[in-house]
C-alpha positions as CSV (number, residue, x, y, z in Angstrom):
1,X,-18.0,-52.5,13.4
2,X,-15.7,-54.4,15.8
3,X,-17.4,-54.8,19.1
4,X,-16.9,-58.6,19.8
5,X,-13.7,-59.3,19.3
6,X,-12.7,-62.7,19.2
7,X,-9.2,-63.9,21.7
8,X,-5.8,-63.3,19.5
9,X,-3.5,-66.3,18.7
10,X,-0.4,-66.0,19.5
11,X,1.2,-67.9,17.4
12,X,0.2,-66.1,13.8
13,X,-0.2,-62.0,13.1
14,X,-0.4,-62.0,9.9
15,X,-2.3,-63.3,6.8
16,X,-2.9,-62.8,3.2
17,X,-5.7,-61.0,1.6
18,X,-6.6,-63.3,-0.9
19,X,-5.4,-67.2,-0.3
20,X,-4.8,-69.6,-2.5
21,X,-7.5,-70.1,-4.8
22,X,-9.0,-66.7,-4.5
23,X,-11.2,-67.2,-1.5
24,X,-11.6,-64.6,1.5
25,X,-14.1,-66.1,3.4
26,X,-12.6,-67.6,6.3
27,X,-9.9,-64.7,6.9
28,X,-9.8,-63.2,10.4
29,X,-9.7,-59.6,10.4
30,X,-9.6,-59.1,14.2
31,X,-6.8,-60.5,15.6
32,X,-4.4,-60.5,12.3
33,X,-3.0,-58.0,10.1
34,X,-4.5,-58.6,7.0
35,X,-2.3,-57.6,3.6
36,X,-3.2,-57.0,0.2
37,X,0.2,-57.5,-1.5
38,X,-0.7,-57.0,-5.2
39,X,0.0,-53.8,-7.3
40,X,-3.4,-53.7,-8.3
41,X,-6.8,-52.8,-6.1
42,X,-9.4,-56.1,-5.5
43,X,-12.9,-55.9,-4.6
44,X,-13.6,-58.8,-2.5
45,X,-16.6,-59.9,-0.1
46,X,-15.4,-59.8,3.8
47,X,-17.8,-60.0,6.9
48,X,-20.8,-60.7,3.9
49,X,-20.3,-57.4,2.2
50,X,-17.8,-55.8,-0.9
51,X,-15.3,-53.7,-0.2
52,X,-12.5,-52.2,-2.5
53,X,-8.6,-53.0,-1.0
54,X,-6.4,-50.7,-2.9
55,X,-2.8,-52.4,-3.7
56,X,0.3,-53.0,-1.4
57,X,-2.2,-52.0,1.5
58,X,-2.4,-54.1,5.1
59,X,-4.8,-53.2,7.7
60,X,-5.9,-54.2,11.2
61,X,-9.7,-54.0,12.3
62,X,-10.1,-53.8,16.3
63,X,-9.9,-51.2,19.3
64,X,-7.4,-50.0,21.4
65,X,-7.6,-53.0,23.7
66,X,-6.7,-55.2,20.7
67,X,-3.5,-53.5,19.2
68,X,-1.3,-57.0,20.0
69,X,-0.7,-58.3,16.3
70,X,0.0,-54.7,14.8
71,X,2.7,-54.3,17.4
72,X,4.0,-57.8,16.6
73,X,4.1,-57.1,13.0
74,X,7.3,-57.2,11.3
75,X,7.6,-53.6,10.5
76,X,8.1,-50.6,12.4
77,X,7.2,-47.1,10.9
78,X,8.8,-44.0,9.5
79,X,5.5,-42.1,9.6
80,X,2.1,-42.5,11.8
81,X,-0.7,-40.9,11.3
82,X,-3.6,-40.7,13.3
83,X,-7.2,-38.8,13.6
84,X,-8.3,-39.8,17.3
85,X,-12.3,-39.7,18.0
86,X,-12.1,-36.5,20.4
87,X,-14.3,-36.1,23.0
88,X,-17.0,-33.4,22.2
89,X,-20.6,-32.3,22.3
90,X,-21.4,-32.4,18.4
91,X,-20.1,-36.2,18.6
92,X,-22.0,-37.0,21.2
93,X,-25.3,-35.6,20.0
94,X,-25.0,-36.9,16.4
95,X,-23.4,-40.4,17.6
96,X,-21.7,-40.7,14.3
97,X,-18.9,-42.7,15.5
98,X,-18.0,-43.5,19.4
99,X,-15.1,-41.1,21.0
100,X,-12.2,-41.8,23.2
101,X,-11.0,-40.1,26.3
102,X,-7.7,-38.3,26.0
103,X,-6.3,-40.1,28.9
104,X,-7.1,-43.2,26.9
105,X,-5.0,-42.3,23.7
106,X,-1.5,-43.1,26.1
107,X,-2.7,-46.6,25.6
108,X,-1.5,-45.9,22.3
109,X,1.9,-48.3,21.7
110,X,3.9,-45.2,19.7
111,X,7.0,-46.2,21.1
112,X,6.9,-50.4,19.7
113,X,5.8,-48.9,16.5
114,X,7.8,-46.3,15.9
115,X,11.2,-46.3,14.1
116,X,14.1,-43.9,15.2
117,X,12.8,-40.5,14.5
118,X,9.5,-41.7,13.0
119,X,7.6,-38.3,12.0
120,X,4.1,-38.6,14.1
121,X,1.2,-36.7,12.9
122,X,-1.9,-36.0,15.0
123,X,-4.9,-34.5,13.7
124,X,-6.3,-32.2,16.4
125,X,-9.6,-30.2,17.2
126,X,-9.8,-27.0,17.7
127,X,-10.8,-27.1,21.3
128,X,-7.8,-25.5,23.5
129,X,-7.5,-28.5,26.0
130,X,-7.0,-31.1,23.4
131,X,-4.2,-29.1,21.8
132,X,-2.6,-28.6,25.3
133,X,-2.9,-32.3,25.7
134,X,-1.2,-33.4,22.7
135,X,1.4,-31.5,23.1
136,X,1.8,-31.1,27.1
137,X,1.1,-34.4,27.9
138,X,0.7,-37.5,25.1
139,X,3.9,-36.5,22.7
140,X,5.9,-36.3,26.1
141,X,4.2,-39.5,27.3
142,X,5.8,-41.1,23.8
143,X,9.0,-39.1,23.6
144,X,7.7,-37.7,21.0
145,X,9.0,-34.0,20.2
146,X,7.0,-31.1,18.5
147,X,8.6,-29.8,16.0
148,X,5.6,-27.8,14.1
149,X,1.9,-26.9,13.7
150,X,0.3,-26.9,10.4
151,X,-3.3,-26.3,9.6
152,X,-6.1,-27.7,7.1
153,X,-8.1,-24.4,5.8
154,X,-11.6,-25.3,4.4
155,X,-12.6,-24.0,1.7
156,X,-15.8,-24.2,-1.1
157,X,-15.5,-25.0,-4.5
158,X,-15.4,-20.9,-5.1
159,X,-12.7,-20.6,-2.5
160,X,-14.4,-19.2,0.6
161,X,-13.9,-19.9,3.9
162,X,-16.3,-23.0,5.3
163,X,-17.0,-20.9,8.2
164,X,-16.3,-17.1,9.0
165,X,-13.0,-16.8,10.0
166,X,-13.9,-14.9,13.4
167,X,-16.6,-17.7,14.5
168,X,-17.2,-18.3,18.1
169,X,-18.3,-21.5,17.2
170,X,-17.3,-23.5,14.2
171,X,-13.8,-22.5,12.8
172,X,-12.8,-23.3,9.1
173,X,-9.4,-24.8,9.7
174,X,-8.4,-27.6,12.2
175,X,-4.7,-28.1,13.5
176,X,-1.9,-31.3,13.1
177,X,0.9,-31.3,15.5
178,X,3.8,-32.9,13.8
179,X,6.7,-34.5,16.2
180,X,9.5,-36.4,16.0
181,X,10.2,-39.9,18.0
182,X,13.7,-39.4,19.8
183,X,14.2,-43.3,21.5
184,X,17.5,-43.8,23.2
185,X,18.4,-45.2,19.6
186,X,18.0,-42.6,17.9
187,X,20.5,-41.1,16.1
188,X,21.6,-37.3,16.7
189,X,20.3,-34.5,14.7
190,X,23.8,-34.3,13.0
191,X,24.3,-37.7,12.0
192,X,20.4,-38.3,10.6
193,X,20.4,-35.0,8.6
194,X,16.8,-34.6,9.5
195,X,14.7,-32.3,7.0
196,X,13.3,-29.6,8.9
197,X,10.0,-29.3,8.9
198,X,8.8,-25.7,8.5
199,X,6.3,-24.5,10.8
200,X,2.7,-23.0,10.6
201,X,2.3,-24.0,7.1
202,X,-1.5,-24.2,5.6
203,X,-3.1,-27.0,3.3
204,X,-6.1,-25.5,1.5
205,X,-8.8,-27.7,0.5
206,X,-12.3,-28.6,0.0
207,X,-13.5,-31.1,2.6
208,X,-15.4,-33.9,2.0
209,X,-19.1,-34.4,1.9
210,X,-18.3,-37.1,4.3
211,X,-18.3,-36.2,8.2
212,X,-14.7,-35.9,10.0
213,X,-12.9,-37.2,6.7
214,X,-9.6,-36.1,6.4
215,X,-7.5,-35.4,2.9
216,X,-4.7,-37.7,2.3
217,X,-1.2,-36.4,4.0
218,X,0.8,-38.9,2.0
219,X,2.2,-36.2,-0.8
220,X,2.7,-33.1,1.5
221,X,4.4,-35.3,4.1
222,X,6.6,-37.4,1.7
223,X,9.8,-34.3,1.7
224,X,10.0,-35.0,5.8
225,X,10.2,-38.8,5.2
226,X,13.1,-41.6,3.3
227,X,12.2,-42.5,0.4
228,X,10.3,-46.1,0.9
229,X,8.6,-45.0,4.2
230,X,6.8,-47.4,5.9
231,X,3.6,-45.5,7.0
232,X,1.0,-46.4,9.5
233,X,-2.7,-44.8,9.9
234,X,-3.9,-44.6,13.3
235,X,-7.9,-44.5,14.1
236,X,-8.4,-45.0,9.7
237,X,-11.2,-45.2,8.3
238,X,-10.4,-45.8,4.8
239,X,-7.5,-47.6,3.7
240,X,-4.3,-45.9,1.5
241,X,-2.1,-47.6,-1.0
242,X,1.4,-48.5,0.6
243,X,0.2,-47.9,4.1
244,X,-1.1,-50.1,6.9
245,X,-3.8,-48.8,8.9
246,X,-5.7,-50.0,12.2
247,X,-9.1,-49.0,13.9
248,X,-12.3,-50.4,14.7
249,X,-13.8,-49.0,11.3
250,X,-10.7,-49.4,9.2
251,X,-13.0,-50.7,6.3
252,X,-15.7,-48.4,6.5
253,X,-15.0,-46.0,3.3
254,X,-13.7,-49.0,1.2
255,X,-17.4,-50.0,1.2
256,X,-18.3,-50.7,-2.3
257,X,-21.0,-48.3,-2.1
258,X,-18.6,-45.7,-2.3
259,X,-16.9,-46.2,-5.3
260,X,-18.0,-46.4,-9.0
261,X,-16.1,-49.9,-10.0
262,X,-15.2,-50.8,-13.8
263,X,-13.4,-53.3,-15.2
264,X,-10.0,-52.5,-16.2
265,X,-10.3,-54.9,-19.5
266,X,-13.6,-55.0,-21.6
267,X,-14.7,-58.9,-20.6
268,X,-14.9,-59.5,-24.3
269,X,-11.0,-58.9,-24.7
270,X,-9.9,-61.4,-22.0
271,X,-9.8,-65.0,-22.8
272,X,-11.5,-67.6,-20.0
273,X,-7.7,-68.3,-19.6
274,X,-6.9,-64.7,-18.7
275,X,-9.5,-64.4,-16.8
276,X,-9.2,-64.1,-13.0
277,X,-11.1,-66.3,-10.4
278,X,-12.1,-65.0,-7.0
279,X,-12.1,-61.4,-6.3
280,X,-12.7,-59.0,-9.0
281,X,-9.3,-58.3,-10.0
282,X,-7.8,-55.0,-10.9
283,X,-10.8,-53.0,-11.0
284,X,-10.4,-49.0,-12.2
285,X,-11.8,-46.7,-9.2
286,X,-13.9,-43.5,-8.6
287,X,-13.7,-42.4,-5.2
288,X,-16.2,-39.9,-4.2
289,X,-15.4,-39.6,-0.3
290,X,-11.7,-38.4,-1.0
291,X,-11.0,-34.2,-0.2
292,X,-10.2,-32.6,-3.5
């Protein structure tokens, strides 16, 4: 989706969603962090198409080489989360979505974004090496400490296991490596009462239709983080309410086509005074991409 990228400026990181007068037409979504401030969701029309921004939501659409206006944002996070495109042979047979070499994810600026102690989630696949390398070599790179392993189990709608347990090939659970950021500002252990996280703890779910998509952490992780979090997504390809998220498919899933949109008020209810202009506002949503 973002292959061209046009030069950053400087001078401004950040714009609204939805400027005065309702228009989103002209905003750059490349090279500034685009937020959606409002408590409700708007459908608006970027690059020529609809897509659904859910409320209090900011995002950045580029690639690793084009991370400059996230990292000059004003805000630094409690949580990241992040789902890198891992090298393997299924990816690069289907061509689904383009991968990254490990060495590459160091690139990653963890240490500008992160706050003292952020909690930093990876997702992981199952393939030995990429496990080692998380936690060998890229949380050591950041300063970034294990602290525990917990794994998605997939299961069908009649509660089965996705895959035989014992497969050679395809397993039915994938792995997260959680870790703490310890800067040189960070507190000690004592004085920041940390939560401990337990380890090897399962989440049991049915995955979605759609390929690689992940179920939403923000509930099971909310115990290990303060109450008003900031919380990034790494690699997203769908947008979360409350978070900001970056990647060079960041809009992908907020496609219209993915949601069933209805107005929130029956038209005949609202008055043309009421009435919103621009973007549909407040629009109810069906998501069907979303793991139950």
């Amino acid at each position: 989706m973002a292959k061209d990228l046009p030069p950053v400026d400087d001078e401004e990181h950040v714009q609204p969603l939805i400027t005065e007068g309702g228009c989103t037409t002209n905003i750059d979504l490349f090279s500034r962090v685009t937020e959606h401030n409002q408590d409700c969701a708007a459908a608006v029309t970027l690059m020529g198409q609809e897509y659904v921004i859910p409320p209090r939501t900011a995002f950045l659409l580029s690639d690793v080489t084009r991370m400059k206006p996230l990292v000059d944002y004003e805000k630094i996070f409690d949580l990241i989360v992040m789902d890198p495109p891992w090298e393997n042979k299924s990816v690069k047979r289907s061509r689904r979505y383009s991968s990254l070499p490990s060495s590459q994810l160091k690139r990653l600026p963890i240490p500008q974004l992160a706050s003292p102690n952020c909690l930093v989630v990876t997702w992981v696949t199952n393939r030995p090496s990429h496990l080692r390398f998380v936690c060998d070599e890229l949380y050591p790179h950041w300063n970034v400490q294990v602290v525990a392993k917990w794994f998605w189990v997939k299961v069908t709608t009649l509660g089965q296991f996705v895959f035989p347990l014992d497969s050679q090939h395809k397993k039915p659970y994938e792995t997260l490596v959680l870790g703490r950021y310890r800067s040189s500002a960070s507190p000690s252990v004592s004085e920041m009462k940390e939560v401990l996280i337990e380890d090897n703890r399962l989440i049991v779910s049915v995955p979605s239709a759609l390929h690689s998509q992940k179920p939403s952490l923000s509930e099971v992780l909310k115990p290990y983080i303060r109450p008003g979090a900031e919380c990034l997504e790494l690699f997203a390809r769908s947008l979360q309410p409350g978070w900001t998220s970056w990647g060079n498919e960041v809009l992908k899933f907020q496609h219209s086509s993915y949601f069933t949109l209805t107005p929130a008020d029956d038209p005949a209810d609202t008055s043309k005074e009421e009435a919103p202009d621009g973007p549909s506002a407040a629009p109810a949503l069906s998501s069907p991409h979303h793991a139950n």
